[in-house]
C-alpha positions in Angstrom: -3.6 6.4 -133.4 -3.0 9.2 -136.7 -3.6 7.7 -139.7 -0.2 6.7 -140.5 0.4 5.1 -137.2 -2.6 3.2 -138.6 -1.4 2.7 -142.4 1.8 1.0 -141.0 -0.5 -1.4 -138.8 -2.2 -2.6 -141.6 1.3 -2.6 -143.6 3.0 -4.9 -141.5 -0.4 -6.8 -141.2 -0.1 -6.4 -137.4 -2.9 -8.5 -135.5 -3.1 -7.1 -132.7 -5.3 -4.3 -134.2 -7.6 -6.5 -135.7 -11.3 -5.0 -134.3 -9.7 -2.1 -133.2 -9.9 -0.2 -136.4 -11.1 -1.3 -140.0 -9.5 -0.6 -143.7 -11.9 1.1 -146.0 -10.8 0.7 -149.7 -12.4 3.1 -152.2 -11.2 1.6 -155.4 -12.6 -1.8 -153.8 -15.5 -0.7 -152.1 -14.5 -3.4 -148.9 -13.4 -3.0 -145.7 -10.6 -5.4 -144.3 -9.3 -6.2 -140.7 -5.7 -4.6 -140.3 -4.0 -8.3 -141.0 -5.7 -9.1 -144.3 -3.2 -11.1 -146.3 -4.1 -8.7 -149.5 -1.9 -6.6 -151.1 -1.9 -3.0 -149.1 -3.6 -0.2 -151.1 -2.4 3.0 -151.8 -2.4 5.5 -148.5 -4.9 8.1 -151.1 -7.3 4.8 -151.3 -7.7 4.1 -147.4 -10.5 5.5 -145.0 -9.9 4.2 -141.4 -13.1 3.6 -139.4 -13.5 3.1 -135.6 -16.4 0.3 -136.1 -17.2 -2.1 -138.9 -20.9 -0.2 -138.4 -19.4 3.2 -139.9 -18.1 1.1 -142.8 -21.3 -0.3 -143.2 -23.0 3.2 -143.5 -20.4 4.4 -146.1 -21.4 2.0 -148.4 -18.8 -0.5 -147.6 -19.0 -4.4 -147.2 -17.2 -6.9 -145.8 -13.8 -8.5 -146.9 -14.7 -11.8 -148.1 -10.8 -12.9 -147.5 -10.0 -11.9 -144.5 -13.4 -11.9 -142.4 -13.2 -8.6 -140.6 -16.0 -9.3 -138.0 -14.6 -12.7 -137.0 -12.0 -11.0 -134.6 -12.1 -9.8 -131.1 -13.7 -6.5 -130.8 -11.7 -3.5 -129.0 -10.8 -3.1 -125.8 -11.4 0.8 -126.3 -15.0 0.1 -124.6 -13.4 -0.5 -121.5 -10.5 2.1 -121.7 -13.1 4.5 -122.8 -15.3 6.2 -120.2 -17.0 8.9 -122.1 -20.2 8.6 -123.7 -19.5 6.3 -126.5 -17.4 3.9 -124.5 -20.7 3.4 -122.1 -22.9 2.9 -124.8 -21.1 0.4 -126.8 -20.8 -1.5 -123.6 -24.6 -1.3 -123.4 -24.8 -2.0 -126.9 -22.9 -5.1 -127.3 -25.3 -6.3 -124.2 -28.0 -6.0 -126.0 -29.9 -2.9 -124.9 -30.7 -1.7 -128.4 -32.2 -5.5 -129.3 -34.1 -5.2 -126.3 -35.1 -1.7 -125.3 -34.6 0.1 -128.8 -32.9 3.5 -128.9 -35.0 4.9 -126.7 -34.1 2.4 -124.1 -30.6 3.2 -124.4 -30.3 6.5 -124.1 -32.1 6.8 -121.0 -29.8 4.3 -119.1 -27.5 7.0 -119.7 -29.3 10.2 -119.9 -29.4 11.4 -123.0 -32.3 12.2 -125.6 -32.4 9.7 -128.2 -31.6 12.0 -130.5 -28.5 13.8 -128.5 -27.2 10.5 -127.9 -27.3 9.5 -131.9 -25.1 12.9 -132.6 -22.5 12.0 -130.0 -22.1 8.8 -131.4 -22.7 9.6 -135.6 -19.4 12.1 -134.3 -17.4 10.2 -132.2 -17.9 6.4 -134.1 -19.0 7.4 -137.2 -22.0 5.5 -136.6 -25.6 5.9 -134.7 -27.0 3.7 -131.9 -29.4 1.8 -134.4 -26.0 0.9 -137.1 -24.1 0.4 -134.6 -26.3 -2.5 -133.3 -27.7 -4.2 -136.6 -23.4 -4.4 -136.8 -23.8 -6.6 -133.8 -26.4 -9.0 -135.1 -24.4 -9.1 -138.6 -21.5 -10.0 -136.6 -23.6 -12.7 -134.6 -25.2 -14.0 -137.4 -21.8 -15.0 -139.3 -21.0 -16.4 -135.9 -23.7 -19.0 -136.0 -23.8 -19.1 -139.6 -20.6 -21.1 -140.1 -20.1 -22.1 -136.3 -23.3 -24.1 -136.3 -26.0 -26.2 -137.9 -29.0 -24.2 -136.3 -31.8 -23.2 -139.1 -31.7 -20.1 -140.7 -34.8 -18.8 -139.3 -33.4 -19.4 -135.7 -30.2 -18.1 -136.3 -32.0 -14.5 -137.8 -34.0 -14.5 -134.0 -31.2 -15.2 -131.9 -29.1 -12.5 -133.8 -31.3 -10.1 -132.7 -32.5 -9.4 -136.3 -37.2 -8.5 -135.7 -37.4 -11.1 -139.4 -35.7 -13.7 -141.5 -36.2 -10.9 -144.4 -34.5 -8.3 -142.5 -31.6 -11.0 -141.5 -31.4 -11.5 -145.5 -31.3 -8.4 -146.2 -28.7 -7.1 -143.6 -26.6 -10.4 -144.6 -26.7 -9.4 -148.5 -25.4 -5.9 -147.5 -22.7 -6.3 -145.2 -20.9 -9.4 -146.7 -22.7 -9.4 -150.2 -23.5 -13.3 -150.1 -26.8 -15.0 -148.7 -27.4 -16.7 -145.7 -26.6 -20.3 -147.7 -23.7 -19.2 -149.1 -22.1 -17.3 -146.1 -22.5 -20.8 -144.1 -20.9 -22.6 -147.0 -17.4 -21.1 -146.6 -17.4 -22.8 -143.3 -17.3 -26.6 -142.9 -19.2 -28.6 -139.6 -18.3 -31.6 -138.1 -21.4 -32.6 -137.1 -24.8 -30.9 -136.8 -25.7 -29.4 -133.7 -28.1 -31.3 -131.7 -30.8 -28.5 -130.8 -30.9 -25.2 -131.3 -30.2 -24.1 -127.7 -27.2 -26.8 -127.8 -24.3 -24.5 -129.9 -20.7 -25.0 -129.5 -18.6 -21.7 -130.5 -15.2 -20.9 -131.3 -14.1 -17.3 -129.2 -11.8 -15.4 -130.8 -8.9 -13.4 -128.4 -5.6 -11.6 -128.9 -2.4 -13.9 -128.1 -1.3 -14.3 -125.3 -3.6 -15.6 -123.2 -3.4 -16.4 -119.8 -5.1 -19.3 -118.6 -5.1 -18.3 -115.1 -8.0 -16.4 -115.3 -10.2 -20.0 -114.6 -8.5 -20.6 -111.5 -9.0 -17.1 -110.3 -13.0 -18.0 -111.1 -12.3 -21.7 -109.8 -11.5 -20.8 -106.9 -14.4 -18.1 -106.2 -17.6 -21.0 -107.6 -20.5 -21.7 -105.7 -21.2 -25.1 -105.9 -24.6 -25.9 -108.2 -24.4 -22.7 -109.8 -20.5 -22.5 -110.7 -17.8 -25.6 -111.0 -14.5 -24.3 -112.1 -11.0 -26.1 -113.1 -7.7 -24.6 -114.3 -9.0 -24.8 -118.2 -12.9 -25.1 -117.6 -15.6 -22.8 -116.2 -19.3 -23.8 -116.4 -22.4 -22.3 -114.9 -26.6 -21.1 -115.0 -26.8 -17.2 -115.3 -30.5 -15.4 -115.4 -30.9 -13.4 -118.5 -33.6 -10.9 -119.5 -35.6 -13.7 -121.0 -34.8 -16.9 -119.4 -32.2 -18.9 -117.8 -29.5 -20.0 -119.5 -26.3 -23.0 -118.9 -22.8 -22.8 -120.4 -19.4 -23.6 -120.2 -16.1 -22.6 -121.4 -13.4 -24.7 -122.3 -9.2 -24.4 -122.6 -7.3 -26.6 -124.6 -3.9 -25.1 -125.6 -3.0 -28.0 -127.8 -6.0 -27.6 -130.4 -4.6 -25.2 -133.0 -6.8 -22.1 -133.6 -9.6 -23.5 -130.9 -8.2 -23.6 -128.0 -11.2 -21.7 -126.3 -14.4 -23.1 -126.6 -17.7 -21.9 -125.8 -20.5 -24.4 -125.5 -24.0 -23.6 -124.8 -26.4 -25.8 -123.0 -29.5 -23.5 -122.4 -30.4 -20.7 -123.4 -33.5 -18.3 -124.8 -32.0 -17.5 -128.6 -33.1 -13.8 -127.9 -30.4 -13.7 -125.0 -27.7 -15.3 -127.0 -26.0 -12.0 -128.1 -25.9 -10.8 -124.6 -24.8 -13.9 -123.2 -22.0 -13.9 -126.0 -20.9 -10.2 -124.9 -21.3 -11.5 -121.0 -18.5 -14.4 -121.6 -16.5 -12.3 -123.5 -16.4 -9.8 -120.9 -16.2 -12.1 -118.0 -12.7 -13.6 -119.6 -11.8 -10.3 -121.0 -11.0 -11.1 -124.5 -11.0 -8.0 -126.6 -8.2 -6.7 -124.5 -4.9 -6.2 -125.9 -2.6 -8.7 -124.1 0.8 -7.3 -125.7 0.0 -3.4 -125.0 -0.7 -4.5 -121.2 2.2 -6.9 -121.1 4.4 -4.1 -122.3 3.6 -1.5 -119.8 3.8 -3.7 -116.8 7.0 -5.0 -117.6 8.6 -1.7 -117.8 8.3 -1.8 -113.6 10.7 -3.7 -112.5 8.7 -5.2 -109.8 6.4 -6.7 -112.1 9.1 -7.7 -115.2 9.3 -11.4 -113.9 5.4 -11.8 -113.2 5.0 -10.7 -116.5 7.3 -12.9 -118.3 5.9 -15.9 -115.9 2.0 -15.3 -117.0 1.9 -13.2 -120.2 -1.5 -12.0 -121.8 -3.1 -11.9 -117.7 -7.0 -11.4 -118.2 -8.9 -9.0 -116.2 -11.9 -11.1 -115.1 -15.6 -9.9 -115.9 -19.0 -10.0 -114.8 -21.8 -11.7 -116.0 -24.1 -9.7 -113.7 -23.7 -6.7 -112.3 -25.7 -6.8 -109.2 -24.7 -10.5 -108.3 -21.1 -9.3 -108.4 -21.6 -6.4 -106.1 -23.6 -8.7 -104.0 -20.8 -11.0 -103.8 -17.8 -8.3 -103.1 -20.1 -7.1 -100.4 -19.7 -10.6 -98.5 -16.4 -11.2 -99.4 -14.9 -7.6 -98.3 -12.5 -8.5 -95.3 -12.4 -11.8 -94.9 -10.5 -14.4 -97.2 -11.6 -15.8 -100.4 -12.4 -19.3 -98.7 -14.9 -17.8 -96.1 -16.2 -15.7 -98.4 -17.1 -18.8 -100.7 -18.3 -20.5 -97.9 -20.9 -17.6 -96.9 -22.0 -17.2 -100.6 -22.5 -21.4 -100.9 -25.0 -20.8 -98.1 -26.8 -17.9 -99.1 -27.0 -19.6 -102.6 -29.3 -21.9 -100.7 -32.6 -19.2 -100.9 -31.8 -19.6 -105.0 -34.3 -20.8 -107.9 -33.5 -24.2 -109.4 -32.4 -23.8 -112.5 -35.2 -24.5 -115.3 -33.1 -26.4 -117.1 -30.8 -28.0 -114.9 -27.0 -30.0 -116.0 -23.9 -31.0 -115.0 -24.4 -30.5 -111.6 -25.3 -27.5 -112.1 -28.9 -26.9 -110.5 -29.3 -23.8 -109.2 -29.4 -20.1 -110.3 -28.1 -16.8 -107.8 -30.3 -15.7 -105.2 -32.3 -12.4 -106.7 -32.1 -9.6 -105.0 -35.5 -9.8 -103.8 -34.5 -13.1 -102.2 -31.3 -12.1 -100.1 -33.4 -9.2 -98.7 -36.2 -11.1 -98.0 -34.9 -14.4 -96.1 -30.9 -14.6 -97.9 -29.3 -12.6 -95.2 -30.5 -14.6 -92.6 -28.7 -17.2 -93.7 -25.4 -15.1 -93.0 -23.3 -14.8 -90.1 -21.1 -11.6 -89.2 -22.1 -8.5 -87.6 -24.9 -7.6 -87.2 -24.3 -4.2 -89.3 -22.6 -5.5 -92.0 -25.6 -7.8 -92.3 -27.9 -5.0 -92.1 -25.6 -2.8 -94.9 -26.0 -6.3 -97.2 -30.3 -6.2 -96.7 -30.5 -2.5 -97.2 -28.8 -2.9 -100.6 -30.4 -6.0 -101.6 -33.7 -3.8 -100.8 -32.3 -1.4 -102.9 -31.9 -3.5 -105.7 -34.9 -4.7 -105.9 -36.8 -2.1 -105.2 -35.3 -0.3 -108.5 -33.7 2.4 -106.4 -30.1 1.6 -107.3 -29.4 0.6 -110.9 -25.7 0.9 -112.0 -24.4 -1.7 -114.6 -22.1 -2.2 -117.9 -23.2 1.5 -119.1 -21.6 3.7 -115.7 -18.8 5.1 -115.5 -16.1 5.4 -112.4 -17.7 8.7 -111.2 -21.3 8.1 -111.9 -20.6 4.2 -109.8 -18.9 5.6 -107.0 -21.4 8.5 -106.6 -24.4 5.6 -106.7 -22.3 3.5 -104.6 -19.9 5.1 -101.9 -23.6 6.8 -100.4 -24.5 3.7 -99.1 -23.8 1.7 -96.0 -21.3 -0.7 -96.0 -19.7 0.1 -99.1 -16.3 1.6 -99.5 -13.4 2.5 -101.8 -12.8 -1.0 -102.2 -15.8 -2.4 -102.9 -16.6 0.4 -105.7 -13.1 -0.4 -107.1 -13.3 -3.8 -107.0 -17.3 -3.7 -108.8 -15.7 -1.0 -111.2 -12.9 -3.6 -112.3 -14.9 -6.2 -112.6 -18.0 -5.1 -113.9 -16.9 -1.9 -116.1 -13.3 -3.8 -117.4 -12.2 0.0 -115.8 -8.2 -1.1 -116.4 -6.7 1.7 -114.2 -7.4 0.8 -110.8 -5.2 -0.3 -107.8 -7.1 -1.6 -104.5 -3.6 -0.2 -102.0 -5.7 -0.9 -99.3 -6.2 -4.6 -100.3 -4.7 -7.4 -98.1 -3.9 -9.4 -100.6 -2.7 -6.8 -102.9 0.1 -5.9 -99.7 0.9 -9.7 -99.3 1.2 -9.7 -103.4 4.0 -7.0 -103.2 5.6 -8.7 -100.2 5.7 -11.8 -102.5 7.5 -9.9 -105.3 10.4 -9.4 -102.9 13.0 -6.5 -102.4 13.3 -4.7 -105.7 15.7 -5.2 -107.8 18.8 -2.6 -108.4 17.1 -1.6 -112.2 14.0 -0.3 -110.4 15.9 3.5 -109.4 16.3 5.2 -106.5 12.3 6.0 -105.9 9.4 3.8 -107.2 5.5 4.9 -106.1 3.5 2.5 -103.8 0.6 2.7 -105.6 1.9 1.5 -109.0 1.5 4.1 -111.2 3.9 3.4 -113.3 1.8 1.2 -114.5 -1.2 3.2 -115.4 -3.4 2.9 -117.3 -3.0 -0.8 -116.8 -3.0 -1.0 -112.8 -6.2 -3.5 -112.7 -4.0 -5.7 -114.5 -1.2 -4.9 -112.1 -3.7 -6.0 -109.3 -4.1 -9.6 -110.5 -0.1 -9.9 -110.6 -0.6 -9.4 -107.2 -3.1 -11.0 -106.5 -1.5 -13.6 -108.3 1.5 -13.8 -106.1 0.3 -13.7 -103.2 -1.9 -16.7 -103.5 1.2 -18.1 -104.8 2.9 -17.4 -101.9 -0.2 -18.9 -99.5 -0.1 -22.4 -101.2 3.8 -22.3 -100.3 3.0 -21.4 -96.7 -0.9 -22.8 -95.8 -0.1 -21.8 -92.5 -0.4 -18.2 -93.6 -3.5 -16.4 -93.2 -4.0 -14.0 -96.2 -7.0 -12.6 -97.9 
């Protein structure tokens, strides 16, 4: 977007492009999200910056009005597979909290130094401001989300001290700690500091479908899934952790909650980032809904689910695991192979809910897990070698690859294909552009859809690129329909 396409977002107090872009004021010295109810400022006034953190560094602070970081962040970190797409990805996980700058810019190969000119150009912001964004953003979170003690709440932000959470607080939104909690009322205090309920903020529409689709894929005592709940354990750099996330359309401005039972506070941003990419809720619902719509062949789906998610991962290697056992066979078997393999899993240090075990590790499916499997023998063998792999530190791909670098780390090895890299690359890099043709499901999805209609013109292509760049998206319609179609005909065997 130009800069006026911009001004006459912010104009018509537009939404949607709240956390894709923030309103600089010079006269004001604050920076708004695009909807903030005040009175526009003059266009010779505004500076538009791609992240809160380059406002920060400009000497800006935070709208006390409208609450810039309370909104769903962009979903230009998926779109975006350059340099600075990967590293905010990384980023948002947590890297920098964890492995510092240095850390980061190995993962993707870079001097630390190289990496903070790429980004100073291209964000407006360095590695290091781009992070301490993140914990401010956090920190306002659990500031007027939950009871938890200041102290606490500066750790589990990611901030090293309570004076540099203080400090960093002061800056961004000019108010303390004390008083940034008291714009928020709670009713009741939190019962631990690992036990936090959260409000997550998305773009309308949203689809709700994206729990079945997760429902329907949970291994019992790790995952348990309904059409408006999904709860489970999930290993995190420093501990386990337990949470669940719950729908309820009917409670105004909370309909999606996030509550946490478990949880180290120094993995709480990352598990934060990890939900929010697993129900994919910094993407913009209308921008996709728009493009798909304009094929004719998915108008009706469109109008019948608006705001379709694009569902995440919470691990990266425990999803290609998982689409390794589940390539060619249906989504039943391939839950039933993954329930018994779960069995060489850790309990769960702090088990709940019926929830009392964590994924097998790596290590663990290449050690005894894939006995536990039946199939051929090769495929078997293909599952081991890259479990060895895994562990072994010889393949390392995550939220910070791109579609090139993961198929080049991928396609190499045995037993992985085009779909499984696509499929991984959907799911574990949000990558919105991609179309599995060779997917059973995704054939019986377009059978579902029926004969087009006469609007759709004399040629249409097969692998929907009308679409693009929204063809993951186009892939759950399908996906969608086709397990429509099987629970009108059981007797049907479909992937």
């Amino acid at each position: 977007m130009d800069f006026w396409q911009r001004y006459r977002a912010i104009d018509a107090r537009d939404t949607r492009f709240d956390g894709q872009f923030y309103t600089a004021v010079r006269t004001t010295g604050i920076y708004c999200r695009p909807s903030c109810p005040a009175r526009t400022p003059k266009a010779s006034n505004v500076t538009f910056y791609e992240t809160s953190a380059a406002a920060h560094d400009a000497g800006y602070r935070a709208c006390k009005r409208c609450l810039p970081e309370a909104v769903p962040g962009t979903p230009a970190w998926n779109i975006r597979q350059d340099i600075a797409g990967r590293a905010m990805r990384l980023i948002n996980d947590g890297v920098v909290n964890r492995e510092g700058v240095d850390g980061l810019a190995a993962r993707l190969g870079y001097s630390a130094r190289q990496l903070n000119r790429i980004l100073s150009h291209e964000l407006g912001a360095g590695p290091l401001s781009l992070a301490r964004a993140g914990r401010a953003q956090t920190a306002r979170t659990l500031l007027v989300s939950t009871s938890m003690k200041l102290a606490d709440i500066a750790f589990a932000a990611g901030f090293s001290s309570v004076r540099q959470f203080n400090e960093t607080v002061a800056e961004v939104f000019a108010m303390t700690p004390t008083a940034l909690r008291a714009t928020a009322k709670h009713s009741k205090p939190a019962a631990a500091a690992t036990a936090l309920t959260l409000s997550l903020p998305y773009r309308e529409p949203f689809d709700p479908g994206i729990f079945s689709f997760l429902a329907a894929r949970a291994i019992p005592g790790i995952e348990a899934g309904t059409p408006t709940s999904y709860a489970r354990t999930l290993r995190l750099p420093h501990g386990d952790a337990r949470f669940s996330v719950d729908y309820d359309a009917d409670t105004p401005g909370r309909p999606l909650t996030l509550a946490v039972g478990a949880v180290d506070l120094r993995d709480l941003p990352a598990l934060l980032s990890r939900v929010r990419r697993l129900f994919d809720l910094d993407a913009d619902p209308v921008a996709i809904d728009t493009a798909l719509a304009a094929d004719a062949r998915l108008a009706p789906a469109v109008i019948a689910a608006p705001g379709i998610r694009l569902p995440g991962a919470l691990d990266p290697q425990e999803l290609l695991i998982r689409a390794m056992i589940g390539q060619q066979i249906t989504v039943a078997a391939a839950r039933t192979a993954l329930t018994q393999l779960s069995a060489v899993g850790s309990a769960a240090l702090l088990p709940g809910n019926g929830l009392n075990r964590l994924f097998p590790t790596a290590a663990d499916i290449a050690e005894t897990g894939h006995a536990l499997l039946r199939g051929p023998k090769r495929r078997l063998d293909a599952l081991r070698s890259v479990a060895r792999a895994l562990a072994a530190g010889e393949l390392e791909f995550g939220y910070g690859d791109d579609l090139p670098g993961l198929s080049a780390k991928l396609l190499p090895l045995p037993g992985i294909g085009p779909w499984t890299v696509g499929y991984v690359a959907m799911r574990v890099l949000g990558a919105p552009d991609v179309f599995l043709s060779n997917d059973a499901a995704v054939r019986n999805g377009i059978h579902a859809l029926g004969p087009l209609p006469d609007r759709a013109g004399p040629t249409v292509s097969t692998d929907f690129r009308e679409a693009t760049p929204w063809r993951s998206y186009a892939t759950m319609h399908l996906w969608r329909a086709a397990a429509m179609m099987k629970a009108n005909a059981p007797e049907k065997a479909m992937r």
